[in-house]
C-alpha positions in Angstrom: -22.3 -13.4 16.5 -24.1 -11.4 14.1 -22.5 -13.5 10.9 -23.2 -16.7 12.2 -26.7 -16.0 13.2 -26.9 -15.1 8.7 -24.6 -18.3 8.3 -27.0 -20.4 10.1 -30.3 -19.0 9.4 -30.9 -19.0 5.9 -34.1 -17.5 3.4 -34.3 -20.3 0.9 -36.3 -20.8 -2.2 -37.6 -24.1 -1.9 -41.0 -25.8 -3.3 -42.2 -23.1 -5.0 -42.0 -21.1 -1.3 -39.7 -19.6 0.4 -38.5 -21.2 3.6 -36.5 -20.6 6.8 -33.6 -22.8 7.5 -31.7 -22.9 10.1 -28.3 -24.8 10.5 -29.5 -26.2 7.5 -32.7 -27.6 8.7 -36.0 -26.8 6.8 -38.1 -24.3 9.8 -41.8 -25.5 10.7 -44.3 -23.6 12.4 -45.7 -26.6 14.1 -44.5 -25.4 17.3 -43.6 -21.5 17.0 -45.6 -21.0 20.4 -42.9 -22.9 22.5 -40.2 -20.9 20.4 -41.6 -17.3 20.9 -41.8 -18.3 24.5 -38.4 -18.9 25.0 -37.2 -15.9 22.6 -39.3 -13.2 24.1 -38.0 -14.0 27.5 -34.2 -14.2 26.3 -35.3 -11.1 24.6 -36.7 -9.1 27.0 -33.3 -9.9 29.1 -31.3 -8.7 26.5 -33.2 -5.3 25.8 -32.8 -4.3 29.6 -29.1 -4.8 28.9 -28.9 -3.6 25.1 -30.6 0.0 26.4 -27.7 0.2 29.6 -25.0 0.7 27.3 -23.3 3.4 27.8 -23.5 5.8 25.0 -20.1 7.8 25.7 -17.6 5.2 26.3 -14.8 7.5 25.9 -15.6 9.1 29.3 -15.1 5.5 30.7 -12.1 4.9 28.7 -10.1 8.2 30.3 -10.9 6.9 33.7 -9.3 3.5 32.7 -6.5 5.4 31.2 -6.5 7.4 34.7 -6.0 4.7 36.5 -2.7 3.4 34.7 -4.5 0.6 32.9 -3.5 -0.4 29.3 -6.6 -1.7 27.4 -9.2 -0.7 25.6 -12.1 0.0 27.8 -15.9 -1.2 27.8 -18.8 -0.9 29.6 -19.7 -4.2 31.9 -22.5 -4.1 30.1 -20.6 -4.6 26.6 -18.6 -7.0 27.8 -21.9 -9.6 29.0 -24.0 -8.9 26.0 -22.0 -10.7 23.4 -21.6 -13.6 25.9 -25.4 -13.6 26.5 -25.9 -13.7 23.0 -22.9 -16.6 22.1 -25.1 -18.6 25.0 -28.8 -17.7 23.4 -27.0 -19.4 20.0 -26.0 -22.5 21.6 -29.9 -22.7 23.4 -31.7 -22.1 20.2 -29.6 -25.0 18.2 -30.4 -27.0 21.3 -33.9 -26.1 20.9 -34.0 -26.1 17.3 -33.4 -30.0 17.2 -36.6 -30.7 18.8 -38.8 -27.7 17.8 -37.9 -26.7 13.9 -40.0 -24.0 13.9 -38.0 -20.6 15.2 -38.0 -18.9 12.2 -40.1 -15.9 13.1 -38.5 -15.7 16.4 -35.4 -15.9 14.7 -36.0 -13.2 12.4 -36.8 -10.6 15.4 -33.9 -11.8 17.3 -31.5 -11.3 14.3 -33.3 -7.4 13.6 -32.2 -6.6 17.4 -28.4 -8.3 16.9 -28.3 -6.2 14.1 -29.4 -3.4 15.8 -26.9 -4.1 18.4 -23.9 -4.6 16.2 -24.4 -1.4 14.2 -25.2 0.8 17.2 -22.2 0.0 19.6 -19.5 0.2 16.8 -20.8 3.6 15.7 -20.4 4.6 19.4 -16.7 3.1 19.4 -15.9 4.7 16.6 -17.4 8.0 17.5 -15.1 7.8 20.8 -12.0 6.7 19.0 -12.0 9.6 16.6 -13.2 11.7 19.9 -9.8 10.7 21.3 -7.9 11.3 18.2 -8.9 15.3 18.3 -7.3 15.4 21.5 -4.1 13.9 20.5 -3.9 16.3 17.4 -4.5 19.3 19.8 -1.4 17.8 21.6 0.9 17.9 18.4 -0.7 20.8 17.3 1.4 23.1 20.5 4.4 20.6 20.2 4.6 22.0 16.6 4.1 25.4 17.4 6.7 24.6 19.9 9.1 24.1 17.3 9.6 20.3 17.8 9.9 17.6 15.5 7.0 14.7 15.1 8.3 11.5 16.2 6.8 9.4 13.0 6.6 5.3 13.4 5.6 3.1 10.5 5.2 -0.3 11.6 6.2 -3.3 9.1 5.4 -6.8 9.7 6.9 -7.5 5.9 9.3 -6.3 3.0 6.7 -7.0 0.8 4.2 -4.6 2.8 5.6 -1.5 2.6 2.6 0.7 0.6 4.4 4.3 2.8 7.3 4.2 1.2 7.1 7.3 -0.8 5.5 9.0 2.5 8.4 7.6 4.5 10.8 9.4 1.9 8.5 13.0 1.4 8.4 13.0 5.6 12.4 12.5 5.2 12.8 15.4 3.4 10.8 17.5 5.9 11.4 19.8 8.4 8.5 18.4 10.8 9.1 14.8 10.6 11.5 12.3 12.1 10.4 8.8 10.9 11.0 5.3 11.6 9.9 2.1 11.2 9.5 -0.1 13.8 9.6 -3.8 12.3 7.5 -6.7 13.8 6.4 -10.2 12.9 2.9 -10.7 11.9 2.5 -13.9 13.8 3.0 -14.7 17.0 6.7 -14.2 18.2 8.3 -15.0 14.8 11.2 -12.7 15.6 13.8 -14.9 13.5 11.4 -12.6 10.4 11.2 -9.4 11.9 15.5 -9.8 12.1 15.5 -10.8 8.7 13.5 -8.0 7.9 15.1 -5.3 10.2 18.3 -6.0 8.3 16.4 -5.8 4.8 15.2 -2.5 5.6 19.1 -1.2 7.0 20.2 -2.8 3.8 18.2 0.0 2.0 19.5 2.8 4.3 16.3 3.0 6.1 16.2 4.6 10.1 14.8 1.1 11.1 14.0 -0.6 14.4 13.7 -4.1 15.8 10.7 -4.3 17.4 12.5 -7.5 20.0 15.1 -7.4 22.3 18.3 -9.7 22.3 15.9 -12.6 24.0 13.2 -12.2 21.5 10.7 -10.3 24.1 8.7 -8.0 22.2 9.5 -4.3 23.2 6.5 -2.0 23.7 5.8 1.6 20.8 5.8 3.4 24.2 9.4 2.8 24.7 10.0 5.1 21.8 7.0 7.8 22.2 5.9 8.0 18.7 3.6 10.5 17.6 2.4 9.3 14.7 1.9 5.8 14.1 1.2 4.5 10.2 0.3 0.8 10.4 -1.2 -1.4 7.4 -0.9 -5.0 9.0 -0.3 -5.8 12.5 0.2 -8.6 14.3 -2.3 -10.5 15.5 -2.2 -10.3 19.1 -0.2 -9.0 21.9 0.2 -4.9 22.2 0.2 -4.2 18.9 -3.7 -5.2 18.1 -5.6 -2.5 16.3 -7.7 -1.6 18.9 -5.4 -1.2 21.1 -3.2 0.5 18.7 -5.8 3.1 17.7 -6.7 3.9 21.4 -3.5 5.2 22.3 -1.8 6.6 19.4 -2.5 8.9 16.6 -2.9 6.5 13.4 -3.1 6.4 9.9 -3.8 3.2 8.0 -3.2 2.3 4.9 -4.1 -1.0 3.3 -1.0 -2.8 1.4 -2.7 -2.7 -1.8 -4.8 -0.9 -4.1 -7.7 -2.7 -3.0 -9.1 -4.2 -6.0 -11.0 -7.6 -4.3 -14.6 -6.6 -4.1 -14.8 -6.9 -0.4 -16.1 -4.3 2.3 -16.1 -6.2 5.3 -12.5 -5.7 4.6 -11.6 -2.6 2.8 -14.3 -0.6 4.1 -16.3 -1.8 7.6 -13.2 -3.5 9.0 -12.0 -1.9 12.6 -8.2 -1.5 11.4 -10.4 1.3 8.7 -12.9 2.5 11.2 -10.5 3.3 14.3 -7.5 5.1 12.5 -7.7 8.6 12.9 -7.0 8.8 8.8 -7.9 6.1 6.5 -5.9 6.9 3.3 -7.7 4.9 0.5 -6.4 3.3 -2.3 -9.1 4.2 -4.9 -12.2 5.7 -5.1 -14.2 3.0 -5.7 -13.7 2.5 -1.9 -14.2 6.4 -0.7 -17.5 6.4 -2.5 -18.6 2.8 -0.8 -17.4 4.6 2.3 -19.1 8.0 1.6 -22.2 5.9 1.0 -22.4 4.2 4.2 -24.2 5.3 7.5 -21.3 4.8 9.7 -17.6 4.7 7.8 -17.4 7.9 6.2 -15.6 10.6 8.4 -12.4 9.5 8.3 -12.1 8.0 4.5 -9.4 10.3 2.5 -7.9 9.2 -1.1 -4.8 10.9 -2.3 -3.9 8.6 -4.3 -1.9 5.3 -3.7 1.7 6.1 -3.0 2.6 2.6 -3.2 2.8 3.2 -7.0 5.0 6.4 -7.4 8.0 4.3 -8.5 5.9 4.3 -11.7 7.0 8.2 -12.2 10.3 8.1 -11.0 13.6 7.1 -13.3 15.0 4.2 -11.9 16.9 0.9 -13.0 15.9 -2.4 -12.0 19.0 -3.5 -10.2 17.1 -6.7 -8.9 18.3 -8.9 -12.4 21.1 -11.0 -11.8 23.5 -11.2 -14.3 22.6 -13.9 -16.6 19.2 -12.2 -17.8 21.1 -9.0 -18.8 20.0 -7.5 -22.3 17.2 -10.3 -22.9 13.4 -9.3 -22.2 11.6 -10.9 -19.4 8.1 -12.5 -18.6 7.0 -12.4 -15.0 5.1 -15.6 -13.5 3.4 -14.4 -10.5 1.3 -16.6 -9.1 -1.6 -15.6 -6.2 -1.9 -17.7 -2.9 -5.6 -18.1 -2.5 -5.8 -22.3 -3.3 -8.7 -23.4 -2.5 -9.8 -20.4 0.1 -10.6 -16.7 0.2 -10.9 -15.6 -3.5 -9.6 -18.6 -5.0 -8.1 -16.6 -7.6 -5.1 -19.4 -7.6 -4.2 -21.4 -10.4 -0.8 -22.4 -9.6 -1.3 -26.2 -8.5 -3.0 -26.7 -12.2 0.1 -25.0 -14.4 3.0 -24.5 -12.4 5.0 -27.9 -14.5 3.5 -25.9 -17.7 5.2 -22.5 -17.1 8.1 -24.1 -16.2 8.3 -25.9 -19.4 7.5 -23.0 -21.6 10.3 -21.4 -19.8 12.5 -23.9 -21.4 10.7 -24.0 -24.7 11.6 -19.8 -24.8 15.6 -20.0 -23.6 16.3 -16.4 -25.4 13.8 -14.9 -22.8 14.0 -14.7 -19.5 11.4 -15.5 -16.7 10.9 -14.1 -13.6 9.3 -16.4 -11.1 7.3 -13.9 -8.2 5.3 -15.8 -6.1 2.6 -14.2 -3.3 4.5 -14.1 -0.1 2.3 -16.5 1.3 2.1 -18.9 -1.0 4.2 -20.7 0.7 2.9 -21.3 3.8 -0.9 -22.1 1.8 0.8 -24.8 0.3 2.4 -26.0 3.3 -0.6 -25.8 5.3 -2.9 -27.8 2.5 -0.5 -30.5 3.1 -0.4 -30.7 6.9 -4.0 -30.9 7.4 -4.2 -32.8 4.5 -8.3 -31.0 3.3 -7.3 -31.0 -0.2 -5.4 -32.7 -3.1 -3.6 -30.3 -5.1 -0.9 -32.9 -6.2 2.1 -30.8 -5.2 3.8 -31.0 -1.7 5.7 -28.1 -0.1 9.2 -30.2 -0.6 8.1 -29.9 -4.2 7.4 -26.5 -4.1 10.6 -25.8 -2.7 12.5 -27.9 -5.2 10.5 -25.8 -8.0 11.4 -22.8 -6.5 15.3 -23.8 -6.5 15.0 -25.5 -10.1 13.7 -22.0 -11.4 16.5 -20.1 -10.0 18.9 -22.4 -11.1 17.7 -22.2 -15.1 20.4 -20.2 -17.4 16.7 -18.0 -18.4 15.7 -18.3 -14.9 15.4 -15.9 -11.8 13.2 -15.9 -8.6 12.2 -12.5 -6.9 10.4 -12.7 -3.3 11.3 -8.6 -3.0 8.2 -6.4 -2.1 9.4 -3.4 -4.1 8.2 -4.9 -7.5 7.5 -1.3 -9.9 11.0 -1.4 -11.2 10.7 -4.7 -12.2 7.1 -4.6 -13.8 8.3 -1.4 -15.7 10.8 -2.6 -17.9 9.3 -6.5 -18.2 7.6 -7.6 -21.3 4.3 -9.4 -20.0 3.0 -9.8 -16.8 1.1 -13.6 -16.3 -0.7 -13.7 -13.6 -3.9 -14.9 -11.2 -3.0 -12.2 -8.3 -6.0 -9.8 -6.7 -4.0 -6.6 -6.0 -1.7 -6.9 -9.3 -4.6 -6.5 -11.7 -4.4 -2.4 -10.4 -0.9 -2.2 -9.6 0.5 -3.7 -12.7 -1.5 -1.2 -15.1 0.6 2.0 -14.5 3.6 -0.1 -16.6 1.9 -0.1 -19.4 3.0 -3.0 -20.9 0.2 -6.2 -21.5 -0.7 -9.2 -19.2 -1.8 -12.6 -19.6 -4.5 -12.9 -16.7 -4.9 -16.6 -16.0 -8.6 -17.3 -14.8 -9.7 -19.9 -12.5 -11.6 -22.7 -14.5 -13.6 -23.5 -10.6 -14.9 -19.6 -11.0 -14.9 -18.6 -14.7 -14.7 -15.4 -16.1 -17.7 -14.4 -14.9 -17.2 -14.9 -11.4 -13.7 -13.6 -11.8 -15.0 -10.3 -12.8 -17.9 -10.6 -9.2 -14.7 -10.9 -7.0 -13.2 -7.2 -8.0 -14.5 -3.9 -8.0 -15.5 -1.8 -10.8 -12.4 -0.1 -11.0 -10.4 -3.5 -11.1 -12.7 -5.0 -13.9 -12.2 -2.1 -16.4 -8.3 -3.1 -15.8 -9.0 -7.0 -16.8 -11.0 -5.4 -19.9 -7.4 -4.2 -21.1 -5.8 -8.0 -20.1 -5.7 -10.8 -22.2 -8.1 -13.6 -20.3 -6.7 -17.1 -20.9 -8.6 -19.8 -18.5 -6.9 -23.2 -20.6 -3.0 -23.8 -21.5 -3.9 -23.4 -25.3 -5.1 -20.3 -24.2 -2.4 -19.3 -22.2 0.0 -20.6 -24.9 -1.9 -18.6 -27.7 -1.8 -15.7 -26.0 1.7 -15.9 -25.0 2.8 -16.5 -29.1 1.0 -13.7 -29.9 1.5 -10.7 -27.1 5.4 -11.9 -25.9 6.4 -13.6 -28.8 4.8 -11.4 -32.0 4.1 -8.0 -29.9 0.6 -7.5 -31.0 -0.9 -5.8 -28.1 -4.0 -4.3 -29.6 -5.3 -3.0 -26.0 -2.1 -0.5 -24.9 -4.0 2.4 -25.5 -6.5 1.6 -23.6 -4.5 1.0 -21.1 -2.4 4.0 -20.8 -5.8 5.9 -21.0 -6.8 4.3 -18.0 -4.4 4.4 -15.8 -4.0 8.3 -16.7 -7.8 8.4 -15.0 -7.1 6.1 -12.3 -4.0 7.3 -11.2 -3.8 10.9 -11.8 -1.6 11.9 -9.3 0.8 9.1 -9.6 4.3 9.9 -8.7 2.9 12.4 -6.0 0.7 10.0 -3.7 3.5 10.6 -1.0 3.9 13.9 -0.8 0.5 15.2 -1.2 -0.3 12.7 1.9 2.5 14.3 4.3 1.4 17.8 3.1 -2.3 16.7 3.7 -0.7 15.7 7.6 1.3 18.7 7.9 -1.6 20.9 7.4 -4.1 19.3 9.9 -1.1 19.3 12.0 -0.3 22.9 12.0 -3.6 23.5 12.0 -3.7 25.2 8.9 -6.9 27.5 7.3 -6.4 25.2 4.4 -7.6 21.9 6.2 -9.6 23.7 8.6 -12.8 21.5 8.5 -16.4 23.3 9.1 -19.4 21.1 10.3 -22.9 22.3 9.7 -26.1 20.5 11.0 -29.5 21.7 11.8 -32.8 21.2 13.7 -36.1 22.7 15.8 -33.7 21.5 19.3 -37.1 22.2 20.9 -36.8 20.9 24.6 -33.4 19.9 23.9 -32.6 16.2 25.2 -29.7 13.6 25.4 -30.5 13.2 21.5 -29.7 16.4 20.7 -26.8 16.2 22.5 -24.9 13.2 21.3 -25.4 14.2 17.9 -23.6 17.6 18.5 -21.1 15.9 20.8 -20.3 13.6 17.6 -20.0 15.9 15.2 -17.7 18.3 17.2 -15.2 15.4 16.8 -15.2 15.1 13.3 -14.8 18.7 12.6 -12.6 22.1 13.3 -15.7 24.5 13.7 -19.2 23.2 14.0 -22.1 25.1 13.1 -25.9 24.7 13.8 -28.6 25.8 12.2 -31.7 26.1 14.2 -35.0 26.4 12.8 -37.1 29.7 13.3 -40.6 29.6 14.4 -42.2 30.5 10.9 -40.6 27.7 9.6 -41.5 25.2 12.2 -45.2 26.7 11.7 -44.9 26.0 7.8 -44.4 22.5 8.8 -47.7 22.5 10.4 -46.0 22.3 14.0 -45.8 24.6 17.2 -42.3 24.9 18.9 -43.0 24.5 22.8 -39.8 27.1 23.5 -39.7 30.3 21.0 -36.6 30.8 18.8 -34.2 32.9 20.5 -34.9 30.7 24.0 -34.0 27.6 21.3 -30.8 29.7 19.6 -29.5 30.7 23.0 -29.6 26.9 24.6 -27.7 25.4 22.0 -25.0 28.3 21.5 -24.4 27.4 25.0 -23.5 23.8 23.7 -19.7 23.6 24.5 -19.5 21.7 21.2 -21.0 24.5 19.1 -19.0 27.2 17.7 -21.7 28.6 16.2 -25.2 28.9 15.7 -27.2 30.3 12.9 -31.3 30.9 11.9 -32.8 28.2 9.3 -35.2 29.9 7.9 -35.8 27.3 5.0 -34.9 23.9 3.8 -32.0 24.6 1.5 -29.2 22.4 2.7 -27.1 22.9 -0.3 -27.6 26.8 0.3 -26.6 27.2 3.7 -23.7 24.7 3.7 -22.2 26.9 0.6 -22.9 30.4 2.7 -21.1 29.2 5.6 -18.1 27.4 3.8 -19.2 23.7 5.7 -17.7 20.7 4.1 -19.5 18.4 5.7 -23.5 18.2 7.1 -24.2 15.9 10.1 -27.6 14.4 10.7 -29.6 11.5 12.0 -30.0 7.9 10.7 -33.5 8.5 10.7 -33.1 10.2 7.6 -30.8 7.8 6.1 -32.4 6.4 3.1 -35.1 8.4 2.7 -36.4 9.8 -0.8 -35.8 13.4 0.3 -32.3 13.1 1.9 -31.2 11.3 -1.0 -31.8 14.0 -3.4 -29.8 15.8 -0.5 -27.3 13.7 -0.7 -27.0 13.9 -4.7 -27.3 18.2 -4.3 -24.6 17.7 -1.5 -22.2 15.2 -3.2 -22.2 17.6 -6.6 -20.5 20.5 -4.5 -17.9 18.5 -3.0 -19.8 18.4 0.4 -20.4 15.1 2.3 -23.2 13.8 4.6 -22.3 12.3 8.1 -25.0 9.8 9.3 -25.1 9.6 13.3 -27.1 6.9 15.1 -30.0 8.2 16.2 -31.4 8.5 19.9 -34.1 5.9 20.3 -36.7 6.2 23.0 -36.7 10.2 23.0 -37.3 12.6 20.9 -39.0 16.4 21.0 -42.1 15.4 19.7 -42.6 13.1 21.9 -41.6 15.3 25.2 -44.0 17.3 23.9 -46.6 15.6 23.8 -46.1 14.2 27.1 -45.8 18.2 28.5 -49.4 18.4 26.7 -50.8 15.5 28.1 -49.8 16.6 31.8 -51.1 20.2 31.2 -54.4 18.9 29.8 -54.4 16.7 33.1 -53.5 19.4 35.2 -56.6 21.7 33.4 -59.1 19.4 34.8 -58.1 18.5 38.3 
């Protein structure tokens, strides 16, 4: 609800003035009083319900999961609020078609969807990671036990597979027994999953079919995992990510580096937010985590184990004969025609690159298509929204034609290092091979969409992924692409190899190891290890402690082994030119009675940085009231320099101390004169 209200209400510069539009339509003010009217009472509606949410869901989900019942639970009023506010949309472009002037009603309503938005899934997350502490406390004594942890990686494609190297470290170890349990990612496409299952036994992998003999999708619980790793899922059915998350103990790891420049994505998305351990693919995305209010407590890069091949010694045994002893290109084209990114380029050269493929036959080329190239093509052409002048019978007979040349091979296999380590040139238009391809060392052609230009080429990736197009060669034109290819495949002059081997010593410095630093990161929070034992700090006045104080200690308890509070001393409180209502040892003694407190400590001054070294605390918690203020941010930098991170919680509207107490004053002033 909340992206289509900022689809369809729009700030425009128009006229020298900006202007509202909404839908599209320029926003009057002729007749704002009927709008506010019919607003402020849909708005006052909405508040009554917006301030009945519960704010610990998780209590309401373990009487749901009391009761037998095998969803993810919400409030009633969580269910009706999005509905109300889906119906409020459909009255205001009703109303907007005889009254264009909403735009300041409009703006209020979209502050409290906001609001809305960002305040339950802070709570959701809050009570998803809540329920993940519990499940580690339950593996913790079945370790201790001396039983093994029942590990299930689910696979919805060869291609996908980013855990492989974890798969083979938790193989080798004594803790582990790991599987993976392969699905379709659409529907009940169980004809793939078969064809995959068989792929992965092929390989010598402890794999399992996900369907029965009459293609009936068989529940996780059938097999009690204990661990689930999971980068795409299907999209419905049992296995949706919230559903996933609520009952199992997950790790998620996206299938690629994550180069596109896209947070709703790689960093806000649910299948991030509800793991119990997001293992990032670079740190460009940990720091856009660490940097945000609400997505930072469960963001941990170890580097991207996808890419360990790199640092192994193997053979590319995916060659077929006929392109033994000569060097190879690889053609790999992206999917995105049209859509998403529109990084694709494939419907404007793909008759070129075959034909320099014939121009070239002492070299061999490799033809590697995105896995779902396929189907974009094939779905242009059935609903028919855009001429791209070649049909999926076409691209079938291309993809057969190519196989078929004497300096021709086609590769639709998802393990890809061994081949990109020993080719000559990579040409490409792909998002996630601009990071992955850089370890090889070798140069690449990057084609560039002529609809985007460099430019905006370099506006769809993040930072990380643009210094690795500074080390390509750019070619947007087939004189370009035919330049370059004459003078990098065919001459060897690769002027920028140094710089990329320098770089991809700084972005992958633990590469080769990705896998088993990740299972020895698991192992240790596990076991339960000193090593990964994880100390919370906060601290606060907690005078005439409320629900506010409360849920913020509540929260943080869930995101850390040993919490610690700091509570402020009355000198200190005095400094600040205010009187605690309850002295400091009445204050200390309330909150070490906290069942979420380990610990509680004096504050007797302001030195965050100080008191989080003293105590050994990795991590502060603290309201979003503070977020973006002048004087946590310099926290933040002092913090961030020591290694120590900052935990934003949502913060308690509609109480606070301050204002108890001044509602205590006024009653005693009251009560002085009666």
């Amino acid at each position: 609800m909340k992206k289509l209200l900022k689809r369809a209400l729009r700030l425009e510069y128009s006229d020298s003035a900006y202007v509202f539009t909404l839908f599209g339509r320029k926003l009057e003010k002729s007749s704002i009083r009927v709008a506010n009217k019919f607003i402020r009472k849909q708005n006052d509606e909405l508040k009554r319900k917006i301030e009945s949410l519960e704010t610990r869901p998780i209590e309401y989900a373990e009487k749901i999961e009391r009761r037998g019942a095998s969803i993810v639970p919400t409030t009633q009023a969580q269910k009706e609020v999005p509905q109300d506010f889906l119906r409020m949309e459909e009255q205001i472009k009703a109303l907007s078609k005889e009254h264009a002037a909403l735009d300041e009603a409009l703006v209020g309503l979209g502050k409290r969807l906001d609001s809305f938005f960002v305040t339950q899934t802070s709570q959701m997350r809050m009570a998803y990671q809540q329920r993940h502490e519990d499940k580690l406390g339950k593996l913790h004594y079945k370790v201790k036990n001396g039983n093994k942890i029942r590990v299930f990686f689910i696979n919805t494609s060869v291609s996908k597979f980013p855990e492989k190297s974890v798969y083979e470290a938790m193989l080798g170890s004594s803790l582990f027994e790991p599987h993976i349990f392969v699905l379709a990612q659409n529907g009940n496409r169980s004809e793939t999953a078969r064809s995959n299952f068989h792929v992965f036994r092929e390989r010598g992998y402890n794999a399992i079919l996900g369907y029965d003999d009459e293609d009936n999708i068989i529940r996780l619980e059938e097999h009690g995992p204990d661990l689930v790793f999971y980068n795409e899922l299907p999209s419905s059915g049992p296995y949706r990510t919230d559903l996933l998350n609520y009952k199992y103990l997950t790790c998620h790891m996206h299938y690629g580096v994550g180069s596109i420049n896209k947070d709703t994505y790689h960093v806000e998305a649910i299948k991030k937010t509800q793991a119990w351990i997001y293992f990032i693919g670079n740190t460009d995305i940990l720091n856009r985590m660490l940097a945000s209010k609400y997505t930072s407590y469960n963001g941990v890069y170890l580097g991207y184990p996808k890419l360990d091949a790199y640092a192994q010694d193997i053979e590319n045994d995916s060659l077929p004969e006929k392109l033994s002893g000569k060097p190879y290109v690889i053609y790999a084209p992206h999917w995105s025609i049209g859509i998403s990114n529109n990084l694709a380029t494939f419907h404007l050269h793909y008759r070129y690159f075959f034909s320099l493929m014939e121009q070239h036959p002492d070299i061999g080329f490799v033809f590697k298509p995105h896995s779902v190239l396929e189907d974009r093509i094939l779905k242009i052409e059935k609903t028919a929204d855009l001429n791209i002048g070649v049909t999926h019978a076409e691209y079938m007979k291309y993809f057969e034609d190519w196989n078929n040349m004497p300096n021709g091979h086609c590769v639709t296999d998802g393990e890809f290092v061994s081949l990109f380590k020993n080719a000559r040139c990579l040409i490409t238009d792909s998002g996630s091979f601009v990071s992955e391809w850089l370890p090889s060392g070798n140069p690449c052609i990057y084609i560039v969409n002529p609809e985007l230009g460099e430019a905006g080429l370099y506006r769809k990736f993040r930072p990380h992924a643009q210094r690795c197009l500074d080390t390509y060669y750019l070619a947007e034109t087939q004189d370009e692409i035919q330049s370059l290819f004459e003078k990098v495949v065919i001459d060897g002059i690769d002027g920028k190899k140094g710089d990329r081997i320098k770089l991809s010593e700084e972005l992958f410095p633990n590469l080769g190891h990705a896998g088993e630093d990740i299972v020895d990161y698991i192992t240790k929070k596990i076991r339960g290890g000193v090593l990964m034992m994880v100390i919370g700090y906060t601290s606060g006045v907690y005078d005439l402690f409320h629900i506010g104080h409360l849920a913020l200690l509540r929260n943080a308890k869930a995101l850390c082994d040993k919490l610690i509070v700091g509570v402020t001393v009355d000198e200190l409180v005095s400094y600040k030119g205010k009187a605690a209502v309850i002295p400091y040892p009445d204050r200390a003694e309330i909150v070490r009675n906290i069942k979420y407190v380990d610990a509680v400590v004096p504050q007797h001054d302001m030195d965050k940085l100080a008191m989080c070294q003293k105590l050994g605390a990795s991590v502060m918690f603290v309201g979003d009231d503070w977020y973006g203020t002048e004087k946590w941010a310099e926290y933040e930098r002092q913090l961030a320099e020591a290694g120590i991170r900052i935990v934003y919680f949502p913060y308690t509207k509609g109480v606070s101390s301050t204002m108890l107490s001044d509602l205590l004053q006024g009653h005693l002033v009251t009560e002085s004169r009666l």
